[in-house]
C-alpha positions, 0 to 999 in steps of 0.5 A: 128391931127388938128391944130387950130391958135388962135389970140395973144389975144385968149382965150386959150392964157390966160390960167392960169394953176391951177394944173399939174399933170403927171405920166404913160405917162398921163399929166392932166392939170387944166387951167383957162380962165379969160376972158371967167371965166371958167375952163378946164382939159385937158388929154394927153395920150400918152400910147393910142395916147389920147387927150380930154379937159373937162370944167367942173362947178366949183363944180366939176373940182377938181373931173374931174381933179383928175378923167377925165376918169370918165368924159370923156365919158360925155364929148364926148356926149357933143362935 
């Protein structure tokens, strides 16, 4: 497990969430950051102990959202 501290102002503190969505022990959340302008999708499994984040481009973040799995890959070679 990590465990990062953020500032009061930090970006992750303004998270706005757009979209929540849960079932099968999977949370699938779609947030925006207002100060960086950018959007992230971040996956809980709780059936295999997962948690990723994705920021995808605007084009396709409803897709990553309703589809993270399919992005999750991508996103690994990425970090």
């Amino acid at each position: 497990m990590s465990i990062s501290f953020q500032s009061a102002r930090s970006p992750a503190s303004e998270r706005r969430e757009l979209a929540h969505r849960s079932g099968a022990g999977v949370d699938v959340t779609l947030y925006w950051q207002p100060i960086l302008d950018e959007l992230l999708v971040c996956v809980r499994d709780e059936r295999h102990g997962a948690h990723f984040e994705i920021r995808p481009s605007r084009n396709l973040a409803l897709d990553v959202y309703y589809h993270p799995y399919a992005y999750a890959k991508e996103s690994r070679r990425a970090a």
